[in-house]
Structure formats: structure tokens, C-alpha cells
NUGUBA-971825 format. One line per 8 residues: their letters; for each residue x, y, z of C-alpha. Coordinates in steps of 0.05 Angstrom, whole numbers. Each point is the difference from the previous one (the first is absolute). Example, Ala and Ser with C-alpha at 12.3 -4.5 7.8 and 13.67 -1.06 7.14 Angstrom:
residues 2
as) 246 -90 156 ~ 27 69 -13
END
This chain:
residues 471
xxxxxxxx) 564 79 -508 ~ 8 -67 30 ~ -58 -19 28 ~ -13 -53 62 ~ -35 -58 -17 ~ -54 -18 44 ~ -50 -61 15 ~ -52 45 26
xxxxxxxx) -11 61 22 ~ -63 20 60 ~ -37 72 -15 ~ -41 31 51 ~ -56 48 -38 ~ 9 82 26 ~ -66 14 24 ~ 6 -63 61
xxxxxxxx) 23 58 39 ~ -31 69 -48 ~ -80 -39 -7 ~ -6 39 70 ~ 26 76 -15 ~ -56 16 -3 ~ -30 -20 56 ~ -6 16 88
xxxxxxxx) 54 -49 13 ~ 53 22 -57 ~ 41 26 65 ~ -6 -66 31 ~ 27 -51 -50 ~ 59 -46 19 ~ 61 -3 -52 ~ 16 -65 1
xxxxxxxx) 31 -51 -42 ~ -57 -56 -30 ~ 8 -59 41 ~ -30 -47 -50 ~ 48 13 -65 ~ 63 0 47 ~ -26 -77 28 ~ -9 -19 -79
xxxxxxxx) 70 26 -9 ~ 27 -33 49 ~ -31 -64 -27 ~ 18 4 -72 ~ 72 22 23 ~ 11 -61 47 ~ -14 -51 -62 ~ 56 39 -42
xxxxxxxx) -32 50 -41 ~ 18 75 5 ~ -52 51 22 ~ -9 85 7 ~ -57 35 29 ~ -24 63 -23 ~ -37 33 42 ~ -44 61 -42
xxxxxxxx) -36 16 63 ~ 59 44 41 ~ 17 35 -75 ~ -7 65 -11 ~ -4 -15 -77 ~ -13 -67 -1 ~ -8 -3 -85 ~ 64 23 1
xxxxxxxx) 35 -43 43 ~ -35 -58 -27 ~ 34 11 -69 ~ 57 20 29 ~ 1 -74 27 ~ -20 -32 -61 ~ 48 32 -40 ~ 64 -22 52
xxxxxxxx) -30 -74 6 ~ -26 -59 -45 ~ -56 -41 43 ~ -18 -64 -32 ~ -66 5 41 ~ -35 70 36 ~ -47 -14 54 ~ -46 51 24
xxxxxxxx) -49 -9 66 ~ -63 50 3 ~ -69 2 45 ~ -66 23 -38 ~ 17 82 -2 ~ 68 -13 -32 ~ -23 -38 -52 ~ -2 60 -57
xxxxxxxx) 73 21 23 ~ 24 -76 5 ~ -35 -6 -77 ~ 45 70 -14 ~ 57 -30 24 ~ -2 -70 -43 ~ -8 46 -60 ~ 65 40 15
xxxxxxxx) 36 -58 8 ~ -26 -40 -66 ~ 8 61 -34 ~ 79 2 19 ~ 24 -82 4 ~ -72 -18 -66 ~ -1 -71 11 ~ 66 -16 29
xxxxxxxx) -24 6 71 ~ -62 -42 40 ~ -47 37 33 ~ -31 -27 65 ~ -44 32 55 ~ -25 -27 67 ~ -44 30 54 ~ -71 3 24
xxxxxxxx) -20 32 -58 ~ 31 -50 -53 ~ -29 -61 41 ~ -73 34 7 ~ -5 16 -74 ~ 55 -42 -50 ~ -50 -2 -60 ~ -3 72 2
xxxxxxxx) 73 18 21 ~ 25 -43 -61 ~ -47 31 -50 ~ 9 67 20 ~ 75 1 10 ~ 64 -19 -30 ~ 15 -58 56 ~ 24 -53 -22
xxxxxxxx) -16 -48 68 ~ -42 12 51 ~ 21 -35 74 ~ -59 -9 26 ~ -5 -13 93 ~ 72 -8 28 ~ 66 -3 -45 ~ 48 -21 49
xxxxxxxx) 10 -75 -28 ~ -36 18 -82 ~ 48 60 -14 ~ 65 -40 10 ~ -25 -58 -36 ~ -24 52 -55 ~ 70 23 -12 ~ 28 -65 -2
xxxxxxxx) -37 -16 -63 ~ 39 2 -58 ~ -53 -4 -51 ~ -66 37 7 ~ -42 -60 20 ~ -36 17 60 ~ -56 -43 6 ~ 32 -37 52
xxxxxxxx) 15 55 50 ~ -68 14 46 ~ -30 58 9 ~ 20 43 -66 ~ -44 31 -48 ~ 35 21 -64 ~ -5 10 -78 ~ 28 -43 -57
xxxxxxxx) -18 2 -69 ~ -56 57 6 ~ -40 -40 59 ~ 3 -2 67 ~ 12 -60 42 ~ -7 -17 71 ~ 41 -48 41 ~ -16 -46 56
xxxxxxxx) -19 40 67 ~ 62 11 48 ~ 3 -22 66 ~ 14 40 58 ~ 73 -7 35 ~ -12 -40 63 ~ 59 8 40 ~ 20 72 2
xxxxxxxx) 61 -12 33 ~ 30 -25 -65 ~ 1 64 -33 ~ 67 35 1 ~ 10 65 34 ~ -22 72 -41 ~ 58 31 -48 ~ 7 66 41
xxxxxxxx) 71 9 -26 ~ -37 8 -77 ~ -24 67 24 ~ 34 60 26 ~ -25 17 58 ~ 24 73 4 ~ -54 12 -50 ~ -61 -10 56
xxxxxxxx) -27 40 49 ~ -53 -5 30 ~ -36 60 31 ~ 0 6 80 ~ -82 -12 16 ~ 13 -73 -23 ~ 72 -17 22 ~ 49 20 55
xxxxxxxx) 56 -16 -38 ~ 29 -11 -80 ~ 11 -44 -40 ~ -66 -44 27 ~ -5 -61 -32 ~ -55 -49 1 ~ -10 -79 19 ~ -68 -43 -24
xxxxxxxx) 2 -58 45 ~ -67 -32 -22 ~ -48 -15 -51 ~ -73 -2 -9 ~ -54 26 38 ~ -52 -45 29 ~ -61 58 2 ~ -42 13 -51
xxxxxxxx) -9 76 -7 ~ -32 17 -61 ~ 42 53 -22 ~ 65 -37 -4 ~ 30 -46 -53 ~ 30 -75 16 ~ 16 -19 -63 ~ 73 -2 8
xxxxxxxx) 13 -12 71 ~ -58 -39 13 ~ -37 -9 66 ~ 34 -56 31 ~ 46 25 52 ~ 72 -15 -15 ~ 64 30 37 ~ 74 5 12
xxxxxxxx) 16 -42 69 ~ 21 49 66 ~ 64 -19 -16 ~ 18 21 -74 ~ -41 58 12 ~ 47 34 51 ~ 63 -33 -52 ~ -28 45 -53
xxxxxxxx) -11 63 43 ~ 72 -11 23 ~ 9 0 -76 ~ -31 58 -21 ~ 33 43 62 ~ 71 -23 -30 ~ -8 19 -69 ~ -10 82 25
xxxxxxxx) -84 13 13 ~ -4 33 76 ~ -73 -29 5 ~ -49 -45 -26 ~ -75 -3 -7 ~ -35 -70 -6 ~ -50 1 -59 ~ -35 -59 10
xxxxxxxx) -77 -4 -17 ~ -5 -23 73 ~ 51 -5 42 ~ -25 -31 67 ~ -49 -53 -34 ~ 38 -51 40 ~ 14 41 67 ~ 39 -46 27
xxxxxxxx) 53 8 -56 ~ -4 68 0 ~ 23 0 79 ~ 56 -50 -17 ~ 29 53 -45 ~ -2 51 45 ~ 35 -44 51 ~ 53 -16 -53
xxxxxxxx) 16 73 -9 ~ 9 15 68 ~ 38 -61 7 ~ 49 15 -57 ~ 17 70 26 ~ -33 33 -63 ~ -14 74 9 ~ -34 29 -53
xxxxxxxx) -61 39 -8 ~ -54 -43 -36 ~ -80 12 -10 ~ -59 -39 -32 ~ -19 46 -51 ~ -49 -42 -42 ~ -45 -11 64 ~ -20 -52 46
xxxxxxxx) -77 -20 19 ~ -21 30 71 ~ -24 -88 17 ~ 70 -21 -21 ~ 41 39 59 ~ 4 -11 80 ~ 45 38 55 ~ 54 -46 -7
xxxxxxxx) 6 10 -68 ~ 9 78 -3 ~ 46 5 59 ~ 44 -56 -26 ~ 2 45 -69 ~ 11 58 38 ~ 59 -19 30 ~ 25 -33 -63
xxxxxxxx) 0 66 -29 ~ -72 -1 -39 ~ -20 82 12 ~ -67 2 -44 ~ -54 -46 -18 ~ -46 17 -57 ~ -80 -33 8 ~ -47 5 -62
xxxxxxxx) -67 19 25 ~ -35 15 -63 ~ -68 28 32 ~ -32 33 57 ~ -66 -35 -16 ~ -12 -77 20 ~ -42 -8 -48 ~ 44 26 -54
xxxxxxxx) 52 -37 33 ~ -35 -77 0 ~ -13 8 -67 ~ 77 6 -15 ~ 3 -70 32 ~ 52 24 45 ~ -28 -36 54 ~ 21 46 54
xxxxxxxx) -36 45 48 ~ 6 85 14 ~ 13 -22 67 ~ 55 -34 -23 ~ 31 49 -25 ~ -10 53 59 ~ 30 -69 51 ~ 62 -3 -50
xxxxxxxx) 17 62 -9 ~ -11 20 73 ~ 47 -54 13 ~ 63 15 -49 ~ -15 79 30 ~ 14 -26 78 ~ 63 -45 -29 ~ 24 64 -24
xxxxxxxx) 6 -13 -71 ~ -19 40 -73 ~ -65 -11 -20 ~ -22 8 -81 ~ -74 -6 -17 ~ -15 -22 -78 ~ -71 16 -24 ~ -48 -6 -60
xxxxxxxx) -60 40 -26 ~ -51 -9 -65 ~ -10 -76 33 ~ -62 -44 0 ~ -54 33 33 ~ 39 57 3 ~ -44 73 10 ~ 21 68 14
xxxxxxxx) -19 -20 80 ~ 40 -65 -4 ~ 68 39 -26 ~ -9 61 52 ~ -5 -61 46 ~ 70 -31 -30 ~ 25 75 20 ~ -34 1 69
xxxxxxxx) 36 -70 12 ~ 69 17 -22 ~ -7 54 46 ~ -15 -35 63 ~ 47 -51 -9 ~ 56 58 -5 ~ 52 -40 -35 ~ 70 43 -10
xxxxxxxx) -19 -4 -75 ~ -59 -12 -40 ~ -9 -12 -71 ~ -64 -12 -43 ~ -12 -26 -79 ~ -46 2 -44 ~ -21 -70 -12 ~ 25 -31 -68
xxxxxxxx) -34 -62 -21 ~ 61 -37 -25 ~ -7 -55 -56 ~ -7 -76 26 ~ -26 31 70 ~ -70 -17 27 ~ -15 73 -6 ~ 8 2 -72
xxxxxxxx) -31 -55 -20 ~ -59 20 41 ~ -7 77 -21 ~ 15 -33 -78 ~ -62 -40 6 ~ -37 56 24 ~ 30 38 -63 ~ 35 56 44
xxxxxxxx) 68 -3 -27 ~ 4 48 -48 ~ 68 7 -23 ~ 57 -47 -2 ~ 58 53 -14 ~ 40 -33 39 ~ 39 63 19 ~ -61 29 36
xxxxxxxx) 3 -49 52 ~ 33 31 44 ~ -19 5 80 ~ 6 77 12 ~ -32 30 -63 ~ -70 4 -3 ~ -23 -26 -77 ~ -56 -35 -32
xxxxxxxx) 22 -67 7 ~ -64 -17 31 ~ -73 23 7 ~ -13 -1 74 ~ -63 -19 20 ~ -14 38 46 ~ 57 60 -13 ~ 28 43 -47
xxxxxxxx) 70 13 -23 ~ -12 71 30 ~ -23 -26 69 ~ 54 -53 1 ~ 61 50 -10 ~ -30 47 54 ~ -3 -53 47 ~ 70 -14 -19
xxxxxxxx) 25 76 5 ~ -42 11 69 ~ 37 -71 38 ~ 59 38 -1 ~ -22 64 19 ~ -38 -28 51 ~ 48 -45 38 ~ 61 48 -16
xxxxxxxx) -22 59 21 ~ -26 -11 60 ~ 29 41 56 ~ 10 -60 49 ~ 39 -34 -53 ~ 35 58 -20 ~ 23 8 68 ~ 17 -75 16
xxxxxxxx) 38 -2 -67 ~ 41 78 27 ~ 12 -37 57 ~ 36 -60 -26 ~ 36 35 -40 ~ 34 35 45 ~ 14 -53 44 ~ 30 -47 -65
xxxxxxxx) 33 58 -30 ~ -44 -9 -71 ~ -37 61 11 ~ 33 31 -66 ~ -21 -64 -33 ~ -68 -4 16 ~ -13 68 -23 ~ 33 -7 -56
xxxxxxx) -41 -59 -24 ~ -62 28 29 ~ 8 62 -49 ~ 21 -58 -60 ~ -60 -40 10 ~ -47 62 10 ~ 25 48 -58
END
């Protein structure tokens, strides 16, 4: 069989779609192809080196199709990116592939996970080199190394001899604007579709126009974005959407950690759609913060074709709340979402239970709260205390982490990660069970949701994924 020869080739682990089957929202998952290997694609290819992605996450037998893929290509180097809960399957994965190409391949991995924990991912794993924070400049000068001397490229961690060695820290890239468009045309897009309750039409694609989040919730972790605020200008924003639009998705949700930190921006994109003539259905599905939005904001979205805004509220209890270091108020919330509801847009409510301070009255609080505000869709987690977060580090001094299986850490199945201290495992994944019940079932909502069906013509859809996430 002739095989093709390949620089590198991009693998995106199964379970970044399956870690929630098992879960309330396994109806409500967008299919969409992973912004961040198609930008590193794109890089590598514009400096002459040939690229594939494999995406494992839209295959129905993924082991398959990876070896399938290995055996019709040679890859001098195989990348794979993976978060905390993939790391057992991104492990499985490296093993496959040493196990076909021995040592005639280099294995590399990248992600949250690899950057929180490089000691352990080396050890533990048959990586070769860790990228650890952003790879958009290291990866390209990576493959342009002939010999396997490293030490000069930041921001790697890697193995050599039987020990481990650690490069200078990377940088992060300043001027976004530099980066080269996403390599949608690696992908075929007939392959994703995403279900109705998050999309209005398929393929959707997906745009990141910043980096770094300036607030300082303890839950999340900044160790490769950082949290210095850093973003594409207006301009080359609206270029890419453009972009994306032309190479086949229908519609596009923004994933950015925060969107609207500098409003002003965010209005000068809207303008620039409506400007350009660009019709397309778009929404902010990783959520804004309630003090980062005004009037002018959502009806300039509106009419540039933004139909749903998503808000993370986490609690229904101040207290619980401040000690997130969210720095925002209930009555917040209730303004905001009050607000998008007169503007006439889709409103989607993110919360959290088994916090700080969290008792069974604080989480029937979180329930009472989602209720009142009334979004179109609420969702709730279990809270995960993710390595390298605040969270973590405080529950490990306190000696409540009490597993690190990796794979367990997972938002929507209650386990023993962590002894509460306040709450047991039991308590938590009632709490979990009765948010949906309670907010879904309701017969106002019920009837709002019959309603607007009907009037959209999704009324088969809604019930359909009402029976999915239910059964």
C-alpha cells in the first residue's frame, strides 16, 4: 500500500464529545469541529509542512478508524490535545499508536491538562514532548528542528535519555491578528450535526476571538491563556467570520472565555456585521458576565444575527457566590437577564453545586434561582476541582481530594473526587437529579416552551430532546 507521508498529523481524543453520555445535557451537545487544532493546522501548514486532523470524537469506532489511519499514512510527528477527563483515553491513544509506528514516530500532547501536570503526563505516558501554554509560534519551530535538540524552543517539556527536561517558559502571542485563519477545509463538514436546542442551522462552526480572562474565579484554570486580556481587532474578526461562512458552516458560536470584556469592541463587531451584509445565525455559547453587557450591546447583536446568549450564574446563594470570587451580584443577574428577555433574545443559565459553603439549603437555593430567572435553558454541574485551579489547591491542603483518576473528573457524574465538607456524594447527585426536575417540569415552563414551539415550528424537536435528556 503506498502510504502518504506526512509532517504531522492533529488527533482529537473520542470522549471530547462521549465524557457527557451520560449525563442531563447529552441531548444538548454541539457537533462541532475543534477550533484550536484546525488554527495549529493552519499554522504549521502556512510554513510548508503537511498536516491531517483526525477527529476520534464524531467516530462511531474511533479505535478503528484510528488504525485505519495509521495504517494508510506515515506521520513523522502525532500530536494529540486533551483537558483533565481525557487524559486516560489520550494515554490509550499514544499507546496504540507506539504500538503500530515503535519508535519511528514522536509523540506530542498539548492542552490544559499537559500544561497543569508535565511531570506527571511524561512519566505516566508514552509522550515524547509536552507543549506546555499556547503552541501557535513553539509547534512550528518544533517541526523545523532537524535534530532532536529542543532546549532552545520555550515552553516544552520532554524526555531524552531516561530524564525529563524542561525548556524556557513560552510567551503568550501578543498580536492575535497574526495568526492565520482556521483549516476548515481539513475536515468534512458533512460529518457534523449539531442537534436543534443548540443551533438553528448545520454545519455550525466556531470563532475564538480573544484570549485570557481578567477574573479570578476559583474554579477555572489560566495557565494557558493567561489572564491578560488579548484579542483579534473588530476588523479581522468579521474577515474570519466571513471566512468561516465561505468554507460551508451555516452558523457560528463565539467561544471566547469572555467575550464582551472590552464592550466597546464587542459593539464594533456587531456594527461590522451589519455593515458587511453578513446574515448568519450566530450565539455566545461559552457565556458572558451579566456587568459586562448594556442595551446597546444586545440590540446591536440582535440585529447582527446573535439569537442566544448563555450567562454562568453558578449559585443562588451570595454567599456561596462571593466566595467564588466572581465578583458579581444576584441582582445582577435578575437586571441581565431581564434585559436580554425584553431584547427578545435566547437566554441559557450555567450553574454549579457541591461549592464552598455549599449546604443542602444553599443548592435548593441554586434551584429556586434558576427558576426565577426563567432562562429558555438551564444547566447545572457538579463542581470538579480541576488541577492548577484555586479550588484544588485549596480542598488539597485541606486533604479532600481523594482520587486523582483523572477519568472521574467529569462535571455530570457524581464520584468521590472530593470529600465535601459539608455534603455527601449522595446529597450532591440528588441536588443534581432534582435541578432538572425542578426547573423542567414545571407547568409554566412546560407551557412557555409548547408555546414556542409551535410558533418556531421545533415543537417535534423539543420533545424529542426533552424525552433524550429525560430517559
Amino acid at each position: 500500500m503506498n502510504q502518504t507521508k506526512l509532517d504531522l498529523v492533529l488527533i482529537n481524543p473520542p470522549s471530547s464529545l462521549k465524557v457527557y453520555s451520560q449525563s442531563r445535557i447529552k441531548a444538548a451537545i454541539p457537533v462541532i469541529p475543534l477550533y484550536s487544532i484546525a488554527l495549529l493546522a493552519a499554522e504549521v501548514r502556512q510554513r510548508g509542512y503537511t498536516v491531517r486532523i483526525l477527529n476520534l470524537a464524531i467516530s462511531r469506532h474511533p479505535e478503528l478508524e484510528l488504525r485505519q489511519f495509521l495504517s494508510e499514512h506515515c506521520p513523522r510527528i502525532v500530536g494529540i490535545t486533551f483537558a483533565t477527563p481525557l487524559y486516560p483515553e489520550a494515554t490509550s491513544i499514544a499507546k496504540i499508536v507506539r504500538s503500530v509506528y515503535a519508535d519511528r514516530v514522536l509523540l506530542i500532547g498539548g492542552g490544559v491538562h499537559p500544561t497543569s501536570l508535565p511531570e506527571e503526563t511524561l512519566s505516566d505516558s508514552e509522550f515524547d514532548v509536552l507543549f506546555l501554554g499556547e503552541a501557535d509560534e513553539t509547534l512550528p519551530q518544533f517541526l523545523a528542528q532537524e535534530q532532536q535538540d529542543w532546549i532552545s524552543i520555550p515552553g516544552l517539556a520532554y524526555k531524552q535519555n531516561g530524564k525529563m527536561h524542561f525548556t524556557a517558559r513560552s510567551k503568550h502571542l501578543q498580536n492575535l491578528d497574526d495568526l492565520p485563519f482556521p483549516a476548515w477545509d481539513l475536515f468534512d463538514l458533512s460529518r457534523y450535526k449539531s442537534p436543534r436546542i443548540t443551533s438553528r442551522r448545520n454545519p455550525v462552526g466556531s470563532i475564538i476571538t480573544s484570549r485570557g480572562c481578567i477574573h479570578r474565579c476559583i474554579y477555572c484554570n489560566k495557565n494557558v491563556l493567561g489572564n491578560r486580556f488579548r484579542a483579534l481587532s473588530p476588523l479581522r474578526v468579521v474577515d474570519e467570520l466571513e471566512f468561516t461562512l465561505q468554507s460551508g458552516f451555516h452558523e457560528i458560536h463565539i467561544w471566547d472565555d469572555q467575550f464582551s470584556t472590552d464592550l466597546d469592541r464587542a459593539k464594533q463587531i456587531c456594527e461590522l456585521i451589519i455593515r458587511r451584509g453578513l446574515k448568519f445565525p450566530w450565539n455566545i455559547f461559552n457565556g458572558i458576565r451579566v456587568n459586562s453587557l448594556d442595551e446597546e450591546f444586545l440590540r446591536l447583536a440582535k440585529k447582527a444575527g446573535c439569537y442566544s446568549i448563555s450567562f454562568g450564574v453558578e449559585s443562588g446563594n451570595q454567599k456561596v457566590l462571593d466566595s467564588l470570587h466572581k465578583d458579581i451580584t444576584l441582582e445582577e443577574y435578575r437586571q441581565a437577564l431581564s434585559l436580554v428577555r425584553q431584547i427578545g433574545m435566547e437566554t441559557v443559565t450555567y450553574f454549579m453545586i457541591g461549592l464552598p459553603g455549599e449546604t443542602e439549603g444553599t443548592m435548593q437555593q441554586t434551584i429556586d434561582f434558576a427558576m426565577e430567572l426563567n432562562a429558555d435553558y438551564a444547566k447545572v454541574a457538579i463542581l470538579v476541582p480541576l488541577p492548577d485551579t484555586d479550588v484544588y489547591h485549596m480542598f488539597e491542603k485541606e486533604g479532600r481530594i481523594k482520587s486523582r483518576d483523572w477519568s472521574l473528573y467529569n462535571y455530570h457524574l457524581p464520584s468521590a473526587i472530593f470529600q465535601h465538607p459539608q455534603l455527601t456524594q449522595e446529597q450532591l447527585s440528588r441536588a443534581y437529579y432534582r435541578f432538572y426536575r425542578q426547573f423542567y417540569f414545571r407547568p409554566s415552563y412546560i407551557l412557555r416552551q409548547f408555546v414556542k414551539g409551535i410558533t418556531q415550528g421545533r415543537l417535534i424537536h423539543d420533545f424529542y430532546y426533552m424525552i433524550k435528556t429525560f430517559s
